[in-house]
Every structure is written in C-alpha cells, then in structure tokens.
N, C-alpha and C positions, 0 to 999 in steps of 0.2 A: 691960804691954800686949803684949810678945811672947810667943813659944813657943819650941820647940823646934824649933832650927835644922834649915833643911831638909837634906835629904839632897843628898850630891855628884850633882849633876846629869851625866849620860851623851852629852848634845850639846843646841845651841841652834837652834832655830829661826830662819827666813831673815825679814830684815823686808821684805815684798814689800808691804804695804798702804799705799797713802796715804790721805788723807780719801775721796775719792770710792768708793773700792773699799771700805771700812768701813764708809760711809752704806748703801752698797749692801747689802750683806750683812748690815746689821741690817735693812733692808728687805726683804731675800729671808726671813728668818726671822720678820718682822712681817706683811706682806703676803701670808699665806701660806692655810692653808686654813683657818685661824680666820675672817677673811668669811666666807666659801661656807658656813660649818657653823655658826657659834657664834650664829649672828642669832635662828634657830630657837628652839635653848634658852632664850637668854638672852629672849625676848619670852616665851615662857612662863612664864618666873620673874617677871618683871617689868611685863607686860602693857604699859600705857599708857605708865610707866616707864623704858624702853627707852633713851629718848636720856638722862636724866641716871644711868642705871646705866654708861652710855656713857662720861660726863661721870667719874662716881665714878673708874671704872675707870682713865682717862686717869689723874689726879688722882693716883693713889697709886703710877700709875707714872711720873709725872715726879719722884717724891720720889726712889724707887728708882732711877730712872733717873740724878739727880744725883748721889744717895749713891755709887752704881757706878763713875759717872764722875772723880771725888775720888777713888775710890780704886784706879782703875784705873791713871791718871795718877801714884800715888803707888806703886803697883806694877806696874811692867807686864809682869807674866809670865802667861805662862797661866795658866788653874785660875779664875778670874776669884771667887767669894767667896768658896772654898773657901781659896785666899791669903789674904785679907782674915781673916776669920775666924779663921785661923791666928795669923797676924801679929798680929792686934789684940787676941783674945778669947782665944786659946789654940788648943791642938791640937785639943779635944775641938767645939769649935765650926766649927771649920774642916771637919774631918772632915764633922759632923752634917750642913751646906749643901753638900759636894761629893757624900756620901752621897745624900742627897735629888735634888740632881740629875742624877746621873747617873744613879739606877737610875727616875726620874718623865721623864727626857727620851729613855730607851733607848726605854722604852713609848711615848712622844710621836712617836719617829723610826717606830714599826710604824703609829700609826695616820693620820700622814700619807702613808703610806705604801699603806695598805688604802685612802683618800679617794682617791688617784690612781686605783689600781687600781679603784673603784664609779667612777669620774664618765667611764674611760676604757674601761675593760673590764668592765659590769656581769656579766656570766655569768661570769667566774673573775677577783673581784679581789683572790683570795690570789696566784695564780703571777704577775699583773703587779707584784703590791706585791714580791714577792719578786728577782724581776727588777728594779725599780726599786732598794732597796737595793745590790744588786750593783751597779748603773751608778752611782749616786750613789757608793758607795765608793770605786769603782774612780776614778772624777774626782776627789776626792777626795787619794787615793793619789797623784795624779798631781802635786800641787802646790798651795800656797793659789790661787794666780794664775789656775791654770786655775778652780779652783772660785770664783772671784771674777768672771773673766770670763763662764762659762755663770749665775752669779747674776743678774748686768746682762741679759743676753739673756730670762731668765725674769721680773725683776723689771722690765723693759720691756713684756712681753706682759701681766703681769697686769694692770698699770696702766690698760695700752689699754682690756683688757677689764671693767675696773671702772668707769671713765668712759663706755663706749658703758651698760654700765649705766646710770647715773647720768644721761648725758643721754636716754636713750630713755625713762627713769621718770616725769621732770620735766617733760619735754614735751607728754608722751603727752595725749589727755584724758582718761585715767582718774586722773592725779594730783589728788587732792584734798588741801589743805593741814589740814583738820579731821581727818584721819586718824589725825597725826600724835600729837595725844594723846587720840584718841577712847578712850571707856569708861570710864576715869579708877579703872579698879581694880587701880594701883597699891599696893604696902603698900610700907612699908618692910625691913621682910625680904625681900620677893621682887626690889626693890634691889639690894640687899646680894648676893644670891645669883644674879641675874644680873650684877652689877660683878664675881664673884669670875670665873664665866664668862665675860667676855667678857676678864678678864686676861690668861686664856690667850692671845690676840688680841696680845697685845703686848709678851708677854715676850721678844719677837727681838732685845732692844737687845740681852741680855747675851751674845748673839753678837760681839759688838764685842766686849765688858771679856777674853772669854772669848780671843780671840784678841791680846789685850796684848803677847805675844812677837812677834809678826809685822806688828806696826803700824810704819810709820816715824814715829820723832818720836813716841811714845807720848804723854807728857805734856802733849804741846800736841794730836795729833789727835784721842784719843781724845774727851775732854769737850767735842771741837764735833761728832763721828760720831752720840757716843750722842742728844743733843737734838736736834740735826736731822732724824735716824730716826725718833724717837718725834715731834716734831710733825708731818714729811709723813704716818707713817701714821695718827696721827690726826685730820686735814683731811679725808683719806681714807677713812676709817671713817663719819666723821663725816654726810658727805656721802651715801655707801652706805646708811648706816640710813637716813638720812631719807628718801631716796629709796623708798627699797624699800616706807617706811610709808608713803607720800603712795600708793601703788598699790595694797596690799594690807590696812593698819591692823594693828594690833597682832593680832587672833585670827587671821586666815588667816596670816598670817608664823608663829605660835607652832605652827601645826600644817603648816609647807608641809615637806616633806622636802630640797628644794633651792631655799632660800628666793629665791636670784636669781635662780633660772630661772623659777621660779612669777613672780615679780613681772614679767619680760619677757614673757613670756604675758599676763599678768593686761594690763599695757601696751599690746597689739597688736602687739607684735615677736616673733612665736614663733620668726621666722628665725635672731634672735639666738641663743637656747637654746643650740643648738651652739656658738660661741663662747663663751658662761660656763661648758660644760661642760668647753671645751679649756683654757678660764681657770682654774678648778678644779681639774684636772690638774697645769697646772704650777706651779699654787699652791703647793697640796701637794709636789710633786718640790723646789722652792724651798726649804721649811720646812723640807723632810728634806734636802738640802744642808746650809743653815744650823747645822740640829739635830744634824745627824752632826761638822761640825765643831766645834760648840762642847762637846759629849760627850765626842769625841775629846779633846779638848784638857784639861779639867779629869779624866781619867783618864790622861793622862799627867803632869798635874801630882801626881796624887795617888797613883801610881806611884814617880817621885822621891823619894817621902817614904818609898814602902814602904808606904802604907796598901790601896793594890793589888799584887797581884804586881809585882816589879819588872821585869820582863821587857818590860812595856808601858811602860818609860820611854824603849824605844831610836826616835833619831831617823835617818831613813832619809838618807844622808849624799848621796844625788844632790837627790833631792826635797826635802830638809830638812822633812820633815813627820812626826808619832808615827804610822808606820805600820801597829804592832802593836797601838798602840791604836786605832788607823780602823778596823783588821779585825776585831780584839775586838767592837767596839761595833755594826759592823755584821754583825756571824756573830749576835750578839743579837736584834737589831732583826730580822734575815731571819726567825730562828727562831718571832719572835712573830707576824711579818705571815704566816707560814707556817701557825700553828698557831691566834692566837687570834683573836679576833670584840675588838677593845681600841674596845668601844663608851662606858665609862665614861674613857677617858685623855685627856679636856676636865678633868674634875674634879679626876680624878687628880693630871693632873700640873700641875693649877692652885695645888694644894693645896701639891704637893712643891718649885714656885716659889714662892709664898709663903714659907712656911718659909727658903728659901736667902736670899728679899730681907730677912726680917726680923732675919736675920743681919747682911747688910751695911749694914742702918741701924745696927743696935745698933756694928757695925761704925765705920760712918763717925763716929757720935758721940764715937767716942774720939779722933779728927783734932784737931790742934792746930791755930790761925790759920796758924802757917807752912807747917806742910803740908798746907793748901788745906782745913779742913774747912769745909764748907757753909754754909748759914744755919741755926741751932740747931732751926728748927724743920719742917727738909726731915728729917730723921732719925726725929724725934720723931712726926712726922704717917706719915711711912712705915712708918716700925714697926706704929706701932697701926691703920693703915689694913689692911695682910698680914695680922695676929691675926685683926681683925675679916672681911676678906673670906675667910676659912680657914677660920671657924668656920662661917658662913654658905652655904657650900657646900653643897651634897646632902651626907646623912647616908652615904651608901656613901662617898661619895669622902673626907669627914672620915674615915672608921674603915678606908679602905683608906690614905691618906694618913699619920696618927699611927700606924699598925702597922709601916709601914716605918720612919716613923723610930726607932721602940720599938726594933726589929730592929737598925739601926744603933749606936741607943746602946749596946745588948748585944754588938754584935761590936766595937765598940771596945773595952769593955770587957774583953772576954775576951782581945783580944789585949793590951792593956797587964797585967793577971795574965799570961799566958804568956811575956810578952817579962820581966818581972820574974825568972818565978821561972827562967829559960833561962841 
C-alpha cells in the first residue's frame, strides 16, 4: 500500500485553522461562481432534470467527500490526494491526481477569475481578472489567517445575496410551483451530464483536505469541516435552483446568460440585479481565494517529492505559507486570465476533479477499520459515480481532460527512465 518515501521536507506550515475557519473556506471555494454560472449549462443538459441532476451531483460528492475526509484525518499534510494516492496506491497514482489538479484547478483559478472581471467590469474583464489574481495572491502571500478572514467576509456577502434571491423568487407572483418540473424532457444522459456540471459547484470541500497542514487538530476537525461544507452548500444550492425554476422554468434558465439576474427580473425585482451582480463578483474572488490556496498547496506538496521543481517547496518562514508556489500558480493563472477566453473550464476542470476523487476512493478503500476507513460502500459508489459523471461530460471537455492526463502519464514516465538511467 505504500510508495516511495517522500522527500526531506524544507519547513512546515503553521497550524492557524480551527473548525470554523475550514468550514468557511470550503465554503468560500463551494459557494463560489459555480451558482451564478453553472445553473445555465446544467438546465440545458438536463432540461426538466435539473433538481435530481442537483441531487445526483450532491450524491457522489458526499461519497468523495467522506472518502477525503478518512483520509485527510489519517494524513494531514498538504497535497490532499495527491498524498493519499501516493501513500496508498503508489507514486504513479499519487502523481496522476496531483497532476490533474493542479494543472485543471490553475485554469479553474483564470476562469473564476475572468467571471469577476464580466459581472464587475464588462468592457475589460481581462485587466480586472488579472488584477484580481495579483490581489488574491498577494492576500494569500500574507498568511492562511488573513486569507481565512477575507473568506468569511466574502462567504458572508454571498450568502446574503443568494437568500434575498431566494426569498424575492419565492415570494414574487411570478413563482409558480409547476415550473419546477415542467416539459418533462428530461433523458437520462443529459442527467448525467448536467450532475458532472454542476460538480464543478462543489468541489470546494477539497480545499479543507488540501490544507491538512494548517488545520488545528487535523484528525478530529477536518471530517466534521468537510460534511458540514458540503451540506450547508448543498441546502443552498438546493434552494437557489429551485427558486430560480419556480420564476423562469427549465427553457428560459438554459438560455438566460446570468441565470440569477434573469430570474430577479423575471420576479419584479430588477433593483436587485445589481446586488447578484456584486454577489457574482465576489463569488468568484472567493473561488479564486479558495482555488489559489488549495493549488498552492498540493504544488508544494508535490515539490517536496521533486515531481515539480523543487524550488517551490520553500516555506516562507515569517508567514509560514509555500510562497513560491502562491506565486508560481498565480504568475499562471494571471497569464491565462490575461490571454485566454477559459470558456470550456466548467467541463474541463470537472473532468480533471473527477479523476483526482476517483483516485481517492480507490484510495480510501485500501483503509483498514483501524484507521477509520468508511462504510465499504462510500468508496465503491464514489468511484463509479466520477467514471460515470466524466464520461458524460461534453465530448471537448472529455478529450481536453484524458489528453492532460495522457500527457501526465508520459512526463512521469519519462522522468522515472531519466532519473534511472542518471
């Protein structure tokens, strides 16, 4: 079940987090700009659908979500399954989910990034997304604490503004409850392929496992952080869709461009608008918080090893935070929100999650009773739940997603022949 011992670690991280500040911050990376954006696609995929593609989605993330938490608790260093994987499966596994994530969550950090910049600065939201990196970085930089504290302030705002949603929708008298599964042209592949969509939505727990070095009392806080994240933002979610459909029904949501704003229109609150759009904004900033820290972190784990330059293992000894890898990841991230249009990195990097969780089931099921492994068939449902919502993706994001990993399997490769024959 092990590997290859990891490499002498260069300095440790400060443990600044209790429960509330980890709840939080898997919330700043769940509650994030997946609402405001992912409502859209996934009604289109799914049409009538909609609330149990919702349900599906939940579903295979509380599997992952347990499997993570088992084994976060039983390791708590950064790197979050790219360790696990290591540790339980081998090096080449370990590798393939830190791989995936980190080069699906860089693109995920540009296009929360660009969502900022359209909902806050439409006429140029390259130079705001770009500027927004820099200051998320730079907070960042500054210590987990601080970035923990500006999460709560954002992940307070958003909430506000998801509930005046939610009660302005419900109220209104344009709410109709028949809405909710009107048309009934549902299939079950468009299911499947809006549940993989709306994952994206809620992959923020592995911000918690991701940050295992910096939790106080890791083995006790983490496995109450990660479930509690994942059920408030699913109350939450929960609530949002249904709302939104009681105003607008499955066809105008799959074609509205900012699905919450249309539905507070559609409501008679156009006043609102502007508050979902400032909600939006800091959704996003939130995400790309979250996002940059959980990056950083499984790149500096995966530095230590030497599977990245080792250069980005060094810990910055006032801040105790990987600052070369913060800057790394964010010199990345600027450079895409700089350069590209990352209109497909919903799929993308739904795809490249995926892959990492189906790691850490196959993962978790190697856990013995004593060291906490799950119910046998939290693993087992999880795994085959990620395959199946991976495969069912949009066909670009399936062949943009298994090319990266192809890529990966080959640069591992190439470095163990090189490190052989040296």
């Amino acid at each position: 079940m092990g590997s290859t011992a990891p490499a002498q670690r260069t300095g440790g991280l400060g443990r600044h987090l209790g429960l509330f500040d980890a709840v939080v911050i898997g919330l700043g990376a769940m509650v994030g700009a997946g609402i405001f954006a992912a409502l859209g696609p996934a009604a289109a995929a799914a049409g009538s659908g909609l609330l149990p593609a919702l349900a599906l989605a939940a579903a295979v993330a509380y599997c992952n979500a347990t499997s993570s938490a088992r084994l976060a608790a039983r390791y708590p260093r950064s790197g979050g399954t790219y360790v696990y994987g290591r540790e339980r499966l081998g090096d080449f596994w370990g590798w393939l989910a830190g791989w995936g994530f980190v080069v699906g969550k860089t693109a995920s950090c540009a296009a929360m990034a660009l969502t900022a910049g359209a909902y806050a600065w439409p006429a140029h939201p390259h130079v705001l997304a770009v500027a927004a990196v820099a200051a998320v970085t730079a907070v960042n930089h500054a210590g987990v604490r601080k970035s923990a504290w500006l999460t709560r302030a954002i992940v307070a705002a958003v909430i506000a503004v998801l509930l005046a949603v939610v009660a302005g929708c419900l109220t209104s008298g344009a709410a109709r409850a028949g809405r909710l599964g009107a048309g009934g042209d549902a299939t079950a592949g468009g299911v499947l392929r809006a549940a993989g969509l709306l994952f994206f939505a809620f992959a923020g727990y592995a911000r918690i496992a991701t940050l295992g070095e910096e939790v106080r009392d890791p083995r006790r806080t983490i496995p109450r952080a990660i479930p509690l994240a994942l059920g408030i933002a699913l109350a939450l979610y929960a609530a949002v869709a249904a709302a939104v459909l009681t105003v607008l029904g499955p066809g105008p949501l799959a074609h509205a461009a900012a699905p919450l704003a249309a539905a507070v229109r559609a409501a008679g609150l156009p006043g609102l608008a502007p508050a979902v759009r400032t909600g939006a904004a800091l959704a996003s900033l939130g995400s790309l918080l979250a996002l940059l820290l959980g990056v950083s972190r499984t790149t500096l784990a995966m530095a230590r090893d030497r599977h990245l330059p080792h250069v980005l293992a060094a810990v910055h000894p006032r801040f105790q935070v990987p600052h070369r890898a913060e800057l790394a990841v964010g010199a990345v991230a600027a450079a895409l929100a700089a350069t590209t249009d990352v209109r497909g990195a919903i799929g993308f990097s739904s795809f490249g999650v995926l892959a990492y969780y189906a790691v850490a089931n196959a993962a978790a099921r190697t856990l013995t009773p004593e060291e906490g492994r799950p119910p046998r068939f939290v693993p087992l449902v999880g795994g085959a739940g990620c395959v199946v919502l991976a495969c069912a993706l949009p066909l670009a994001s399936v062949g943009w997603g298994a090319g990266v990993l192809a890529l990966g399997a080959v640069a591992y490769g190439l470095r163990r022949v090189l490190g052989q024959r040296a």
